[in-house]
C-alpha positions, 0 to 999 in steps of 0.5 A: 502295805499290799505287795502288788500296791508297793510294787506299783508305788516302786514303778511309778517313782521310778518312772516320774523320775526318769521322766522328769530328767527327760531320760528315755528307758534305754538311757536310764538302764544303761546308766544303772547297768540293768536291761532295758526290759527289767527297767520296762516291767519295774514301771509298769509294776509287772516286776519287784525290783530287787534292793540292789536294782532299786538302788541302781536306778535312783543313783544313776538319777541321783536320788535314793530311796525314804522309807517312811510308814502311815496309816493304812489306806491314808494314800487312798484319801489322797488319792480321792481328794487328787481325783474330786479336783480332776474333771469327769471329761479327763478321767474317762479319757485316762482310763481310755473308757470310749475305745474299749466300750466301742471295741466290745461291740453290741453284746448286752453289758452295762457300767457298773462297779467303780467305772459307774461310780466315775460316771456319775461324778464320784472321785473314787479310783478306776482301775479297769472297765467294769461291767455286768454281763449275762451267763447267757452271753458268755460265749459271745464274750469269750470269743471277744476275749479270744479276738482282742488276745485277752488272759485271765487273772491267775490268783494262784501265780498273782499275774494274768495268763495260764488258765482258761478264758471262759467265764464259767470256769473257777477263778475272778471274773478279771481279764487283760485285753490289747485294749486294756483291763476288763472285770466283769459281774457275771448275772442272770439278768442285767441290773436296772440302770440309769443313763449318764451323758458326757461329751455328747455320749450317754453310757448305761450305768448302775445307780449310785445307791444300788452299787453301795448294796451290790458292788462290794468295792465300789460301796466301799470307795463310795462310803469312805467319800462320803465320810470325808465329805462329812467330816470336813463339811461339805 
């Protein structure tokens, strides 16, 4: 299992717990003897909580750690059968899609990745905005990044922040923002795209079979859908 994903699965659990015994973070540190801070990192998955630490705060909620195994990627088919159950409208307002694609502005971009592939009704997981820009409008995009606080993923340190911002420097094309995570496809020209429309808006996105020829992930999540869809089918 990835560190990062153990990490995020370590915060979640954390924090459904502290959740459903109604105990605000403070609470829940004071009782386990940790800073409220440490409690806040552990469950957003910014912090591996040490052993001892894990412990402390299950206790305080009198429950304790299982530690069982399964086959690799057998979350990833939960997840996308938790998602085909969940309404498109729902997803997109999770996710917090509207605000930050009004919060980019009018520079040319379009939807693509894992994004594109929620709007055209695929359940696979989104974890940021994910659009295509052209090189030509890298600076317009910097200067975005630099108004909406943004840092650059450091895959040396494993954490945003400490690199430069500017997508023609080295590094993955992934930024933290005040308005949340954006990973961008950096091209020459913009791919062709078709229009989707939800709650009255329309959104320009790559097509569902140019994301399986293009995007690695995205066709990935899409071909492990269409499996099951297969299997069990339907």
């Amino acid at each position: 299992m990835p560190t990062a994903r153990l990490v995020t699965l370590l915060g979640t659990a954390v924090r459904q717990q502290r959740h459903l015994r109604q105990l605000t973070q403070c609470e829940l540190a004071e009782l386990a003897g940790v800073s409220q801070a440490a409690v806040t990192r552990i469950e957003r998955g910014e912090r591996a909580p040490s052993i001892p630490v894990l412990e402390r705060l299950l206790a305080a909620m009198d429950v304790q750690l299982v530690v069982g195994v399964e086959p690799l990627d057998a979350h990833l088919d939960a997840r996308i059968d938790d998602l085909a159950a969940r309404p498109i409208a729902e997803r997109v307002d999770e996710l917090g899609l509207n605000g930050m694609l009004d919060r980019l502005g009018d520079f040319p971009q379009v939807i693509t990745g894992s994004t594109a592939a929620l709007l055209q009704g695929a359940p696979v997981p989104v974890e940021a905005l994910e659009i295509a820009l052209r090189w030509q409008d890298s600076k317009r995009f910097t200067r975005w990044l630099e108004a909406a606080y943004g840092q650059r993923w450091n895959a040396r340190w494993g954490e945003f922040g400490g690199v430069w911002l500017e997508p023609e420097e080295p590094g993955e094309h992934r930024w933290s923002t005040r308005y949340g995570e954006v990973r961008a496809t950096m091209c020459d020209d913009l791919p062709e795209t078709i229009e989707v429309r939800h709650g009255g808006r329309g959104y320009r996105v790559v097509p569902l079979v140019e994301l399986e020829l293009t995007e690695p992930r995205a066709g990935e999540l899409l071909r492990r859908y269409r499996d099951r869809q297969l299997a069990s089918g339907g």
